[in-house]
Each structure stands twice: as C-alpha cells, then as structure tokens.
C-alpha positions as a Markdown table, in Angstrom:
| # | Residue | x | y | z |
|---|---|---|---|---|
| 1 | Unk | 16.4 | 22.7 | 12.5 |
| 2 | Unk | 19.3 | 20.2 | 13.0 |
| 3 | Unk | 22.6 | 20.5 | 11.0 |
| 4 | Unk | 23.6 | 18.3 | 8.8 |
| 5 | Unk | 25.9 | 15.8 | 11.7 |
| 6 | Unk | 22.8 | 15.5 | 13.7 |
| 7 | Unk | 21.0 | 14.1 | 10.5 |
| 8 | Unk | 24.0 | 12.0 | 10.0 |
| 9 | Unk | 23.8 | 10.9 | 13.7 |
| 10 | Unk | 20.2 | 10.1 | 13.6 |
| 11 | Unk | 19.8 | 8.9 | 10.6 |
| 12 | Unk | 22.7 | 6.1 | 11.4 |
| 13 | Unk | 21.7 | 5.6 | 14.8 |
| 14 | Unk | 17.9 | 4.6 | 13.3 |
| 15 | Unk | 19.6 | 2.5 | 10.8 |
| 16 | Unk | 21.4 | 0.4 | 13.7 |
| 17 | Unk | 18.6 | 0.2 | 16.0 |
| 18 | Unk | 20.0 | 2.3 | 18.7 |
| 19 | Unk | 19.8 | 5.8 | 20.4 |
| 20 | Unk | 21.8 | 9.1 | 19.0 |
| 21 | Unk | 22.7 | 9.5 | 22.7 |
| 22 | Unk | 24.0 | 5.6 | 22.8 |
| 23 | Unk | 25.4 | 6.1 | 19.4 |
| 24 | Unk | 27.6 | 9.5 | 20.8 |
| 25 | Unk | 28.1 | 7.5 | 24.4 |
| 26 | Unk | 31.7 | 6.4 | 25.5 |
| 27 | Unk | 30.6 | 2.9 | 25.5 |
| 28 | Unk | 32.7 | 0.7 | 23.5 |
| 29 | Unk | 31.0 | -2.3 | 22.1 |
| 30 | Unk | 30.7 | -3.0 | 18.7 |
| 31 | Unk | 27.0 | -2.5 | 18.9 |
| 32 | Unk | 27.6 | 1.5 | 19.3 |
| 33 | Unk | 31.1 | 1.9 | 18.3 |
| 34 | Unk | 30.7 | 0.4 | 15.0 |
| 35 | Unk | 27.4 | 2.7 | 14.2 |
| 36 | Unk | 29.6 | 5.8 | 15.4 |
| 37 | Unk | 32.7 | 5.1 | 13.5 |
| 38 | Unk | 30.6 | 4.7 | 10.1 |
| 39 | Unk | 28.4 | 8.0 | 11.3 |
| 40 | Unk | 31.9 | 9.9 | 11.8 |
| 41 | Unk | 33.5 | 8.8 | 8.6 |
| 42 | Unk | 30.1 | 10.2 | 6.8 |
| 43 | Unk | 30.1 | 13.1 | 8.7 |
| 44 | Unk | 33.6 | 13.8 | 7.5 |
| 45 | Unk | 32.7 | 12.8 | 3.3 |
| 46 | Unk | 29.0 | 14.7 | 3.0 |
| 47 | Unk | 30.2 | 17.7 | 5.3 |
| 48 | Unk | 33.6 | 18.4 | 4.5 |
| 49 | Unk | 33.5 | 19.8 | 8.1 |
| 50 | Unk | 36.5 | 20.1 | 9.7 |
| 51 | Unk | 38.0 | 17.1 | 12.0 |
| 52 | Unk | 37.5 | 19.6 | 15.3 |
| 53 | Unk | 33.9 | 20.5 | 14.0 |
| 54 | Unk | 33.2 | 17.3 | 13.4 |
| 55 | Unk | 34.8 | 16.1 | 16.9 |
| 56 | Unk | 33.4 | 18.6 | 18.4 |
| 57 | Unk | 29.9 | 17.4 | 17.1 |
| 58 | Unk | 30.6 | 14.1 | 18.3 |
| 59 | Unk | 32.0 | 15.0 | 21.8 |
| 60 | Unk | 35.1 | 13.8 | 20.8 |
| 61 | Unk | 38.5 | 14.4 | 20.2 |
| 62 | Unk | 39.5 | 15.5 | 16.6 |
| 63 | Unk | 41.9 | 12.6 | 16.6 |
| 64 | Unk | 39.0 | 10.2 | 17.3 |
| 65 | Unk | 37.6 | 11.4 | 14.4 |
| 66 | Unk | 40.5 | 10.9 | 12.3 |
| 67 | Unk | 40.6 | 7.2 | 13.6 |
| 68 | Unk | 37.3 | 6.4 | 12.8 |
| 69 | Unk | 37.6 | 7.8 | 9.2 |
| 70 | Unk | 40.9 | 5.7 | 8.9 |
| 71 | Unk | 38.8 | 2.6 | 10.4 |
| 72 | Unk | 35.5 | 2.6 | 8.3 |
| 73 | Unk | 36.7 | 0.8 | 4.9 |
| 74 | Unk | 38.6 | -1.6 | 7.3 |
| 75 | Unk | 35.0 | -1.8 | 9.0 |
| 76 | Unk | 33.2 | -2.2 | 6.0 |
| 77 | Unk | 35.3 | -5.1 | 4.8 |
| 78 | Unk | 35.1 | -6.7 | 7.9 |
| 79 | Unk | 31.6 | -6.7 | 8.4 |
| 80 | Unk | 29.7 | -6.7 | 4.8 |
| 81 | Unk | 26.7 | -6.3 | 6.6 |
| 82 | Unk | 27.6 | -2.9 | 7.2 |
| 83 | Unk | 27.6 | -2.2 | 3.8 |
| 84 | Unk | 24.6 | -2.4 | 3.2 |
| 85 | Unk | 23.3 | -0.5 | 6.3 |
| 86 | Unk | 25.6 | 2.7 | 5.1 |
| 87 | Unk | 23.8 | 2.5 | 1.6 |
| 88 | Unk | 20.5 | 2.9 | 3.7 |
| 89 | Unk | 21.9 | 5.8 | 6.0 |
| 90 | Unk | 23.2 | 7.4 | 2.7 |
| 91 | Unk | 19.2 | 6.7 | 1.1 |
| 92 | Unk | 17.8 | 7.8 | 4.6 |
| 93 | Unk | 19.9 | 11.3 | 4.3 |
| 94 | Unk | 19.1 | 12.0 | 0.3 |
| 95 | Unk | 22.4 | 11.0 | -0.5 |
| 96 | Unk | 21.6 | 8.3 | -3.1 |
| 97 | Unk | 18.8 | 6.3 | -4.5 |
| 98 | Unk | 17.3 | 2.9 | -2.7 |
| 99 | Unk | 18.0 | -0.1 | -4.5 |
C-alpha cells in the first residue's frame, strides 16, 4: 500500500496531466515544476512529515522542500488556475468535498 506522499504525488501528478516519475524528475519547466512544488507544499500540510522525510520522498534536498512550501501561495496567486487544480488534488485525496 503506498504512504500517504505517493498518494499526494499521484494524486497531483493525475490532476496535471503528467507522470509521478515526470512530476519527481529534475526537469525544470513549469509544466512539472509547478505540479511538484504544489505536491511538496501538500506533502508538508496533510503529513506533518518532516522536511528530510519529505525530501527524501521527493528525491530531494530538505531545502528544496522548504522552497517549494515558501513558493506555493506565491504560485497560487500567480497562477489562479492552480487553484483550482489543488482543490481537486485535495478532493482526489479525501481531503475535502467537490464543489
């Protein structure tokens, strides 16, 4: 059974249209960095995991992590869009209620 930042990892990478293993790649663009940084900053609120567990997870470094988390509001108010794709990762992972 997978642990609850594989969910998180699958769930967002269905959401975006893309791969877990493109969302966890080292490949920059927006189309899988923005899907990772929102999939790390839930990782980090619905786990309480630890920034090295959760780097870890990621195949990243703990500071990574920290950035992302830092990042996502800035993220989500750049790009409403994405705001509505974290509702359905959140609705996707029993997290809340669709709308």
């Amino acid at each position: 059974m997978p642990g609850p930042i594989e969910l998180i990892i699958h769930a967002t990478a269905d959401e975006f249209g893309i791969t877990a293993t493109a969302l966890l790649s080292r490949n920059r663009s927006a189309k899988f960095s923005h899907p990772r940084i929102l999939a790390m900053s839930l990782a980090r609120e619905l786990t309480k995991l630890s920034y090295p567990a959760i780097g870890r997870a990621f195949g990243k470094h703990h500071s990574t992590i920290i950035s992302a988390v830092d990042r996502s509001p800035e993220l989500l108010e750049l790009h409403p869009e994405y705001v509505a794709k974290r509702e359905a990762v959140l609705v996707r992972l029993g997290q809340s209620e669709p709308t």
